[in-house]
VEXPA-665765 format. One record per residue: residue in one letter; x, y, z of N, C-alpha, C in turn. Coordinates in Angstrom, 1 decimal, padded with zeros to 4 digits. Example, Ala and Ser with C-alpha at 12.3 -4.5 7.8 and 13.67 -1.06 7.14 Angstrom:
# residues 2
[rec 'A', [013.2, -005.7, 007.8], [012.3, -004.5, 007.8], [013.2, -003.3, 007.8]]
[rec 'S', [012.8, -002.2, 007.1], [013.7, -001.1, 007.1], [012.9, 000.0, 007.9]]
//
This chain:
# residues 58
[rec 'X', [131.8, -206.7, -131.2], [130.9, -207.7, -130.7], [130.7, -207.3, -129.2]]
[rec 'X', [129.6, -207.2, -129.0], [129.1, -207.0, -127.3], [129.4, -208.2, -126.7]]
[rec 'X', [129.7, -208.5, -125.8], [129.7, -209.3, -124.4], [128.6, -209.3, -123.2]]
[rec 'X', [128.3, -210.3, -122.8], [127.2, -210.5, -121.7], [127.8, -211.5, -121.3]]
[rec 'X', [127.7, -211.5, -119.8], [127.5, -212.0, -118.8], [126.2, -213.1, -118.5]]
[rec 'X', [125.8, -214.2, -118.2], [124.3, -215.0, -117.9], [125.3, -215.3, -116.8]]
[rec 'X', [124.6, -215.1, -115.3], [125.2, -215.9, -114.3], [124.1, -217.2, -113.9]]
[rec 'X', [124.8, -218.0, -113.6], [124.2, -219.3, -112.8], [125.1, -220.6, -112.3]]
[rec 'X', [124.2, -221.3, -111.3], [125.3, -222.1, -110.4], [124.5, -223.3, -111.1]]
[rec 'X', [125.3, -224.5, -111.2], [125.2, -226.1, -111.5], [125.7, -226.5, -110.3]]
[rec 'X', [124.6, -227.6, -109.9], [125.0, -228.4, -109.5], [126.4, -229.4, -109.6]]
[rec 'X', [127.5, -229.3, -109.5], [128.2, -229.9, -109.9], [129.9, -229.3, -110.3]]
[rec 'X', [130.7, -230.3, -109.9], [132.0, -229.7, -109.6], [132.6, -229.3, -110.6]]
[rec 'X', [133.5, -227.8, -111.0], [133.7, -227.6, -112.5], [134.5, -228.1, -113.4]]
[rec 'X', [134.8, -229.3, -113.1], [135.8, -229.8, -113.6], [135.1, -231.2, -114.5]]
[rec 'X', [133.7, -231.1, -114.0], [133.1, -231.9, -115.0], [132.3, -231.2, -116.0]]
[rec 'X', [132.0, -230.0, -115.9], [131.3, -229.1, -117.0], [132.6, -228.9, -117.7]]
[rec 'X', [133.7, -228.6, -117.0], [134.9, -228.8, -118.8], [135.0, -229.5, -119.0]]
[rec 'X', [135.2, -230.8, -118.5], [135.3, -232.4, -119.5], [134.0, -232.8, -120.2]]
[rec 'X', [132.9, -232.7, -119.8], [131.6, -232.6, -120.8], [131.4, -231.7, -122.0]]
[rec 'X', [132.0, -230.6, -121.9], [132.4, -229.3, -122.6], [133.2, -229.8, -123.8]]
[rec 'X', [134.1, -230.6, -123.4], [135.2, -230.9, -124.5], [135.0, -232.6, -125.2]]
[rec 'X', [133.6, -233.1, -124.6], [133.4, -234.2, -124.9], [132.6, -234.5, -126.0]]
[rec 'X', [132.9, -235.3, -127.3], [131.7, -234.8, -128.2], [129.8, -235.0, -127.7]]
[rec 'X', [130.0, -236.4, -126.7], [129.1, -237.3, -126.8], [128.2, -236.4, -125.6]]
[rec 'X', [129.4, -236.0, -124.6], [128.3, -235.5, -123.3], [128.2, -234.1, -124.0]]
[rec 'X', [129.1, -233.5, -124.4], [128.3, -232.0, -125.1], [127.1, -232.3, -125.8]]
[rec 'X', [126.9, -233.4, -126.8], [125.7, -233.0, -127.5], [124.6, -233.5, -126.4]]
[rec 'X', [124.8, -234.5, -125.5], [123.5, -234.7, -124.5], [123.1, -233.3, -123.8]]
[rec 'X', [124.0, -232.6, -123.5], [124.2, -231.6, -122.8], [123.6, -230.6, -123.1]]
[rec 'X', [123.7, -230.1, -124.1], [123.0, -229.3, -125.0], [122.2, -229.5, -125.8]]
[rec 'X', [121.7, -230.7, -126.1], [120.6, -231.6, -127.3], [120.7, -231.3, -128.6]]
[rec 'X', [121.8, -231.1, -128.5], [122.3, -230.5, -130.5], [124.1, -231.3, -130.6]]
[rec 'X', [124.3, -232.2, -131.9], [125.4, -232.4, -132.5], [126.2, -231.5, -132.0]]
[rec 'X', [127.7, -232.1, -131.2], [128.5, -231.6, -131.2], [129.9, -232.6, -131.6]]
[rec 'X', [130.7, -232.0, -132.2], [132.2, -232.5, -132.7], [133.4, -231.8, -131.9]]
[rec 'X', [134.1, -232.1, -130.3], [134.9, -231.4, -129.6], [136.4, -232.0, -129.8]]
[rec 'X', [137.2, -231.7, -129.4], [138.9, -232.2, -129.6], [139.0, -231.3, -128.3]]
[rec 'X', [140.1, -232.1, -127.5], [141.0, -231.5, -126.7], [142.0, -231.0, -127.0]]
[rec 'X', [142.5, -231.3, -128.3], [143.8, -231.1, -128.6], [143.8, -229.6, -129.0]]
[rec 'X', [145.3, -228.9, -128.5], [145.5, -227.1, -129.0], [145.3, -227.5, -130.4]]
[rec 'X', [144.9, -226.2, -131.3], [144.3, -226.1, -132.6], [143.3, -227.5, -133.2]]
[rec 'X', [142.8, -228.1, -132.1], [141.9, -228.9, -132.3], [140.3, -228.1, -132.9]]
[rec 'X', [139.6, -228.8, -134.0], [138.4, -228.6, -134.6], [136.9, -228.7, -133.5]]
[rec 'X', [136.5, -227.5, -133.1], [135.3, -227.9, -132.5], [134.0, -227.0, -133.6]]
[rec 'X', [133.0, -228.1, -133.5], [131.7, -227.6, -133.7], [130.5, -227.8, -133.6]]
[rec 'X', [129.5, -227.1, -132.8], [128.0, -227.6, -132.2], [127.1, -227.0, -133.0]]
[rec 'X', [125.9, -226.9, -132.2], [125.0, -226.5, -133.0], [124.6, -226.5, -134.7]]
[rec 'X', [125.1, -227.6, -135.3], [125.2, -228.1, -136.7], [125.8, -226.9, -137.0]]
[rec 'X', [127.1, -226.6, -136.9], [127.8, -225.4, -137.7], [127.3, -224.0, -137.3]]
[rec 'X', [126.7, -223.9, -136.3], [126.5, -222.8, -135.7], [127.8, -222.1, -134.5]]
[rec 'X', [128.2, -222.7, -134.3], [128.8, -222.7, -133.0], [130.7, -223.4, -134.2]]
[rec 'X', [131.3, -222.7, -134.3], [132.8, -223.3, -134.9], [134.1, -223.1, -134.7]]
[rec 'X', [135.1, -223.6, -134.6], [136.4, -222.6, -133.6], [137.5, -223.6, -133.8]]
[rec 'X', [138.5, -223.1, -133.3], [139.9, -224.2, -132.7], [140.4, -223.5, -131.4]]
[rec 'X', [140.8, -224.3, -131.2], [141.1, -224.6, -129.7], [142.4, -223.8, -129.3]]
[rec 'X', [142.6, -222.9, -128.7], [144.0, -222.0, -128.8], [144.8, -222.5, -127.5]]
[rec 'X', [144.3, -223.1, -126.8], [145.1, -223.7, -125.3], [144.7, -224.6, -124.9]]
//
């Protein structure tokens, strides 16, 4: 799998892009697509209606 880089700055301090990140409700505003996040290690996340799927390793 290739890797890329997109750089860009937010407005906004980073500590609320991870808690939005790991929020179900502000990730899907955030992105305008269904998201299901957990904080918890080996917690279930998935956005983009099953596009996007994973557990959480840390």
């Amino acid at each position: 799998m290739k890797r890329f880089t997109i750089p860009t700055e937010l407005p906004v301090i980073p500590e609320k892009v991870f808690d939005a990140w790991l929020d179900s409700e502000e990730h899907s505003a955030m992105t305008e697509s269904c998201a299901t996040t957990s904080v918890e290690i080996a917690g279930i996340f998935i956005a983009h209606e099953g596009y996007i799927n994973g557990i959480n390793l840390e």
